[in-house]
Residue, then its C-alpha position, 0 to 999 in steps of 0.5 A: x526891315x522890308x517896307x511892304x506897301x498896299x496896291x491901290x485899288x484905283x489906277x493911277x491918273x496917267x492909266x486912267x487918261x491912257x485907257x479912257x482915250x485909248x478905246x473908242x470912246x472919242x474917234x474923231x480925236x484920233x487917239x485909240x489904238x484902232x486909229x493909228x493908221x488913220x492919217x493927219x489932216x491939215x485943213x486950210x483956209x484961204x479966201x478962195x478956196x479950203x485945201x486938206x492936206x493928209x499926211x499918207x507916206x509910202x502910198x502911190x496915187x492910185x492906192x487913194x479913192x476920192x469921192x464926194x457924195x451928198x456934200x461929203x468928201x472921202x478920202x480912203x485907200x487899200x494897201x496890201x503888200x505880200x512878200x515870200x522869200x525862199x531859200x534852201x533851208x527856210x521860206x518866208x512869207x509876210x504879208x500887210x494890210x493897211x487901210x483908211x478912211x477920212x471923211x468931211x463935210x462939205x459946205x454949200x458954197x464949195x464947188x465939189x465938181x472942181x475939187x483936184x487932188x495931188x500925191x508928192x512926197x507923201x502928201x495927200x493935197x486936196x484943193x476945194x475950191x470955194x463958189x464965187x459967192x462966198x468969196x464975197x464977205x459981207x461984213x456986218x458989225x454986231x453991237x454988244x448989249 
Protein backbone atom coordinates (compact mmCIF):
# COMPACT_ATOMS: atom_id res chain seq x y z
CA UNK A 1 0.00 0.00 0.00
CA UNK A 2 1.56 3.65 -1.04
CA UNK A 3 0.44 6.55 1.63
CA UNK A 4 -0.32 9.26 -1.08
CA UNK A 5 -0.44 12.73 0.62
CA UNK A 6 -1.73 16.21 -0.64
CA UNK A 7 0.88 19.36 -1.10
CA UNK A 8 -0.34 22.17 1.16
CA UNK A 9 -1.44 25.05 -0.47
CA UNK A 10 0.44 27.23 2.09
CA UNK A 11 4.06 27.21 2.66
CA UNK A 12 5.57 25.92 5.60
CA UNK A 13 6.18 28.39 8.60
CA UNK A 14 10.32 28.27 8.34
CA UNK A 15 9.47 29.14 4.16
CA UNK A 16 7.26 31.50 4.94
CA UNK A 17 9.94 33.46 7.59
CA UNK A 18 12.80 32.72 5.15
CA UNK A 19 11.11 34.60 2.07
CA UNK A 20 9.57 37.48 3.72
CA UNK A 21 13.01 38.35 5.54
CA UNK A 22 14.73 37.49 2.76
CA UNK A 23 13.80 40.06 -0.13
CA UNK A 24 14.01 43.60 0.68
CA UNK A 25 11.33 44.51 2.81
CA UNK A 26 13.60 45.25 5.99
CA UNK A 27 17.41 46.67 4.79
CA UNK A 28 18.23 47.89 8.06
CA UNK A 29 18.01 44.10 9.59
CA UNK A 30 20.29 43.20 7.40
CA UNK A 31 18.89 39.63 6.46
CA UNK A 32 18.16 39.95 2.36
CA UNK A 33 20.24 38.26 0.10
CA UNK A 34 21.29 41.56 -1.45
CA UNK A 35 23.03 42.29 1.81
CA UNK A 36 25.38 40.11 2.39
CA UNK A 37 28.20 41.88 1.57
CA UNK A 38 27.11 44.42 3.63
CA UNK A 39 29.65 44.36 6.98
CA UNK A 40 28.62 44.09 10.72
CA UNK A 41 28.65 46.84 12.80
CA UNK A 42 29.30 47.22 16.55
CA UNK A 43 28.64 50.45 17.84
CA UNK A 44 29.98 51.45 21.31
CA UNK A 45 29.41 53.92 23.69
CA UNK A 46 31.65 55.49 26.34
CA UNK A 47 31.43 58.62 28.25
CA UNK A 48 33.84 60.18 25.78
CA UNK A 49 33.26 59.17 22.80
CA UNK A 50 31.05 56.41 20.43
CA UNK A 51 33.42 53.92 18.41
CA UNK A 52 32.05 51.78 15.38
CA UNK A 53 33.80 48.99 14.55
CA UNK A 54 32.94 47.23 11.23
CA UNK A 55 33.93 43.92 10.50
CA UNK A 56 35.61 44.17 6.52
CA UNK A 57 38.26 41.17 6.25
CA UNK A 58 40.59 41.39 3.37
CA UNK A 59 40.21 44.82 2.42
CA UNK A 60 43.33 47.30 2.55
CA UNK A 61 42.84 50.82 4.06
CA UNK A 62 42.75 52.52 0.97
CA UNK A 63 39.75 50.53 -0.51
CA UNK A 64 37.54 52.49 2.51
CA UNK A 65 35.84 56.10 1.93
CA UNK A 66 34.85 57.73 5.04
CA UNK A 67 32.73 60.97 4.87
CA UNK A 68 30.59 63.11 7.06
CA UNK A 69 27.92 65.10 5.33
CA UNK A 70 25.16 67.14 6.95
CA UNK A 71 25.53 65.14 10.31
CA UNK A 72 25.66 61.76 8.73
CA UNK A 73 28.49 59.45 8.62
CA UNK A 74 29.45 56.80 5.43
CA UNK A 75 31.35 54.18 5.37
CA UNK A 76 31.85 52.69 1.88
CA UNK A 77 34.24 50.96 -0.11
CA UNK A 78 34.92 49.40 -3.89
CA UNK A 79 36.87 46.20 -4.35
CA UNK A 80 37.37 44.78 -7.81
CA UNK A 81 40.09 42.12 -8.30
CA UNK A 82 40.77 40.27 -11.88
CA UNK A 83 42.91 37.59 -12.17
CA UNK A 84 44.02 35.53 -15.83
CA UNK A 85 45.98 32.61 -15.77
CA UNK A 86 47.16 31.19 -19.04
CA UNK A 87 48.38 28.30 -19.92
CA UNK A 88 49.19 26.10 -23.34
CA UNK A 89 46.02 24.08 -23.29
CA UNK A 90 43.44 26.71 -21.35
CA UNK A 91 43.13 30.47 -20.08
CA UNK A 92 41.35 31.61 -17.42
CA UNK A 93 40.23 34.49 -16.54
CA UNK A 94 37.98 35.69 -13.13
CA UNK A 95 37.09 38.39 -11.89
CA UNK A 96 35.25 40.00 -8.66
CA UNK A 97 33.17 43.07 -7.49
CA UNK A 98 32.60 43.58 -4.33
CA UNK A 99 31.08 46.90 -2.73
CA UNK A 100 29.26 48.47 0.42
CA UNK A 101 27.99 51.22 2.17
CA UNK A 102 27.07 51.84 5.89
CA UNK A 103 25.39 54.93 6.91
CA UNK A 104 24.66 56.80 10.21
CA UNK A 105 23.43 59.45 11.73
CA UNK A 106 25.37 61.47 13.76
CA UNK A 107 24.28 63.45 16.92
CA UNK A 108 24.78 67.09 17.43
CA UNK A 109 27.03 66.85 20.30
CA UNK A 110 29.55 64.62 18.23
CA UNK A 111 32.80 66.41 17.02
CA UNK A 112 32.68 64.99 13.37
CA UNK A 113 35.88 67.28 12.42
CA UNK A 114 37.99 64.92 15.19
CA UNK A 115 36.59 61.53 13.82
CA UNK A 116 39.82 59.04 13.29
CA UNK A 117 39.59 55.91 11.84
CA UNK A 118 41.80 52.73 11.74
CA UNK A 119 42.09 49.37 9.62
CA UNK A 120 43.89 45.97 11.41
CA UNK A 121 43.12 42.84 11.18
CA UNK A 122 40.21 43.25 9.32
CA UNK A 123 38.60 45.73 11.53
CA UNK A 124 37.23 48.87 10.42
CA UNK A 125 37.62 50.98 14.13
CA UNK A 126 36.12 54.51 13.94
CA UNK A 127 36.26 56.82 16.95
CA UNK A 128 33.75 59.75 17.48
CA UNK A 129 34.33 61.55 19.76
CA UNK A 130 31.76 63.29 21.71
CA UNK A 131 31.68 67.79 22.47
CA UNK A 132 32.57 68.30 25.84
CA UNK A 133 29.33 69.49 26.77
CA UNK A 134 27.80 66.05 26.44
CA UNK A 135 30.20 64.63 28.32
CA UNK A 136 28.56 66.32 31.23
CA UNK A 137 25.49 64.39 32.54
CA UNK A 138 22.75 66.26 34.21
CA UNK A 139 20.92 63.83 35.93
CA UNK A 140 17.54 64.57 36.91
CA UNK A 141 15.16 62.20 38.88
CA UNK A 142 11.42 61.55 36.95
CA UNK A 143 8.58 60.84 39.76
CA UNK A 144 6.39 58.26 38.41
CA UNK A 145 2.54 59.26 39.00
Amino acid sequence: MTLLTRPSLLPSTSTFFNDFFDDMRFPSLNLGNGFKNLPSANIIETDKAFNIELAAPGMKKNDFEITVDNGQLTISSEKEEEKEEKDENYTRHEFSYNSFSRSFLLPDWVDADKIKAKYEDGILTLAIPKKPEATKTHKKAISIS
